[in-house]
C-alpha positions in Angstrom: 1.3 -5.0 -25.6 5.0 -5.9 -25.1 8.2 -4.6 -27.4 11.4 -6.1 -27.7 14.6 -3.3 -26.8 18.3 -3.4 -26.3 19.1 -1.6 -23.1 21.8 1.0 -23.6 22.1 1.8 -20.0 22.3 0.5 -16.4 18.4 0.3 -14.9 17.9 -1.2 -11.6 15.2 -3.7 -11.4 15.2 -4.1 -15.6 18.8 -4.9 -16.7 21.8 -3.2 -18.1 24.0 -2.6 -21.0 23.5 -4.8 -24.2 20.4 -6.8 -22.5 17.3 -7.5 -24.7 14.4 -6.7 -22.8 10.3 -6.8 -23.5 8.9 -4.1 -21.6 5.4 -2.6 -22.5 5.3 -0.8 -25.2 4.2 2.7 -23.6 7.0 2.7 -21.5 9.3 2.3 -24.1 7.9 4.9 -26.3 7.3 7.2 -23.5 9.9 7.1 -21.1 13.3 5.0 -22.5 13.7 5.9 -26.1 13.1 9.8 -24.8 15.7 9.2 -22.0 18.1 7.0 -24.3 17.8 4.5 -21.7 17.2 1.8 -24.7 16.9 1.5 -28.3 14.1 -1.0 -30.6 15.6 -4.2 -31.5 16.4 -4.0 -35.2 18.5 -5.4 -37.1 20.9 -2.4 -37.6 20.6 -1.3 -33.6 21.8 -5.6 -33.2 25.2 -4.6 -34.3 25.8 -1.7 -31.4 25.3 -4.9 -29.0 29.0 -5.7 -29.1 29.6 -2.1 -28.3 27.5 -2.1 -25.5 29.1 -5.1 -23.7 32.0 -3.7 -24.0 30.7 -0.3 -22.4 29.3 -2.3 -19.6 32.3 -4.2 -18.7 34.3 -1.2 -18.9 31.5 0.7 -16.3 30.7 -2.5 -13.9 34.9 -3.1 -13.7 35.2 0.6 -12.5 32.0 0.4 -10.0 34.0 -2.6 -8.5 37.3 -0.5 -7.7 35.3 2.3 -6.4 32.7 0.3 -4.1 36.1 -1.4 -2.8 37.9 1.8 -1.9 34.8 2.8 -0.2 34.1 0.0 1.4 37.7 0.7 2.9 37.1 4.2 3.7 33.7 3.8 5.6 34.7 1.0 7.7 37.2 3.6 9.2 34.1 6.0 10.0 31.7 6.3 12.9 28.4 7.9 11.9 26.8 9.9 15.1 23.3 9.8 15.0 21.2 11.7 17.5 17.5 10.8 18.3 15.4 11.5 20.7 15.3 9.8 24.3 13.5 9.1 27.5 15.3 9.8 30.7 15.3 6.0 30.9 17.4 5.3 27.5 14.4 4.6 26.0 14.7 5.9 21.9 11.4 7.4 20.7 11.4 5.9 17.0 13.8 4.0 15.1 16.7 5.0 12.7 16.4 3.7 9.2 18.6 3.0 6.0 17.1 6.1 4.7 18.3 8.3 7.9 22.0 6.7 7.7 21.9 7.5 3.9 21.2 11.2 4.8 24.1 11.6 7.7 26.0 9.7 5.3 26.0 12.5 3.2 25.6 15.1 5.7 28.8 14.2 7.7 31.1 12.4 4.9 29.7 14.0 1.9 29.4 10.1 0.8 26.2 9.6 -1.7 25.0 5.9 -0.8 21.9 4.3 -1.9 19.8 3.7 0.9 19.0 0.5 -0.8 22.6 -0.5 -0.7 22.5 -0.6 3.7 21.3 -3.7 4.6 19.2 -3.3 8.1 17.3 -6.6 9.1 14.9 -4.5 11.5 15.4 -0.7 12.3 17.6 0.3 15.0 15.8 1.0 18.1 18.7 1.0 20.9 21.3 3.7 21.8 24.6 2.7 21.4 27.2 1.4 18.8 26.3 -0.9 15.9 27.8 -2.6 13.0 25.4 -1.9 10.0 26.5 -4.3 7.1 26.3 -2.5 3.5 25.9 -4.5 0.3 28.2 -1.9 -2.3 28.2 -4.1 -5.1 27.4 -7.6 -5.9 31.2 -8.8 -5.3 31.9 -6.0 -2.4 30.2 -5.6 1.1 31.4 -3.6 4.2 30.4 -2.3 7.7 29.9 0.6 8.7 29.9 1.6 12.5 27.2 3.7 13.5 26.9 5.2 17.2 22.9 6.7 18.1 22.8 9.2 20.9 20.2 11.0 23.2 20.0 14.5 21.8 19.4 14.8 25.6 21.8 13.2 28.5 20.5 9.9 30.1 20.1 9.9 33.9 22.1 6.7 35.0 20.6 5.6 38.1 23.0 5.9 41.2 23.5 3.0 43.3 22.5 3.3 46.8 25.7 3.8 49.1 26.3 1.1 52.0 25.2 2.7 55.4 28.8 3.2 57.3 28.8 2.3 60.9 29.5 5.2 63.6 32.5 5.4 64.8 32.3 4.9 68.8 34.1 7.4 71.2 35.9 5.9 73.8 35.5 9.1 76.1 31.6 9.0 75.6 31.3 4.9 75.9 32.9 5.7 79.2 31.1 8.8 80.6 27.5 6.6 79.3 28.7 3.6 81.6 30.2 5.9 84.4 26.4 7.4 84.1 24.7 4.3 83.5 26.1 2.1 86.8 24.0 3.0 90.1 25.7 5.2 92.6 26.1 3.6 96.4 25.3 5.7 98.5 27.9 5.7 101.4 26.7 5.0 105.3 26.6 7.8 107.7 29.1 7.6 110.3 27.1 6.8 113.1 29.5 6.5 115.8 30.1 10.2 116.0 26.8 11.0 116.0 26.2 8.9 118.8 28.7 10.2 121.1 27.2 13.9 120.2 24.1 12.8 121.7 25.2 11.4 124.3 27.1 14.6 125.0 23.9 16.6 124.7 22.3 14.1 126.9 24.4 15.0 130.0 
């Protein structure tokens, strides 16, 4: 069973100020007329309506000026993660909305709905990377956030070009003085001859 109320507060997902909602009727009675979050649409709680808009536009025009300054301020930041790593660069996991909500408040002390960083898929790379937020309906901004190895990453070394020997003169030399066959020189005969013939007489 369904009942009619006039929101008297901001609730994502339902509405906000001065809106006239049906929501089942256990809800209301248990949980938004207990919380003030609403109030049953009568005739007397029609006149607050006016009141109401007026309280919203007064609440949505200073969401707007804060989202902008900190869409400002964050685009100046860069939010260091640290995850875990293979040797190779490889992360083990991803990081999610819901971790750069927590250094988010960890490192800047800035409160951000997780539902407010916008993440197409979960970031799975080290590095740097622009993470787009959605702050408001009329305000969006980046955020810069860098994920390192808690560990350092081996980069692989290129192989160094084998360098030619130098040659030393001296010891090209002494190899060819070595390496060319020796002549061996002829025995002066003639002397030897007349020795014997010496001998002979």
């Amino acid at each position: 069973m369904k009942t009619e109320v006039i929101l008297t507060h901001n609730i994502v997902g339902l509405g906000a100020e001065s809106d006239q909602v049906k929501v089942a009727a256990g809800y209301a009675r248990n949980y938004l007329f207990p919380q003030r979050l609403a109030i049953p649409m009568t005739m007397a709680n029609k006149r607050q309506i006016e009141a109401l808009r007026q309280r919203r536009g007064e609440r949505e025009a200073h969401e707007f000026n804060t989202m902008t300054e900190l869409a400002k301020g964050v685009a100046k930041l860069i939010c260091l993660i640290k995850v875990k790593a293979g040797e190779d660069g490889k992360m083990f996991g991803s990081v999610t909305a819901g971790v750069i909500a927590d250094e988010l408040k960890h490192q800047f002390d800035i409160t951000l709905d997780k539902r407010k960083i916008y993440l197409e898929h979960p970031i799975r790379a080290l590095g740097d990377h622009e993470v787009e937020l959605h702050l408001h309906a009329e305000v969006k901004g980046t955020l810069k956030v860098r994920v390192e190895s808690l560990t350092p990453v081996v980069a692989p070394v290129p192989a160094e070009p084998k360098k030619k020997r130098a040659e030393n003169p001296d010891v090209k030399n002494a190899v060819t003085a070595d390496a060319m066959p020796k002549v061996k020189r002829p025995k002066n005969r003639s002397c030897r001859s007349q020795t014997q013939r010496r001998e002979a007489r």
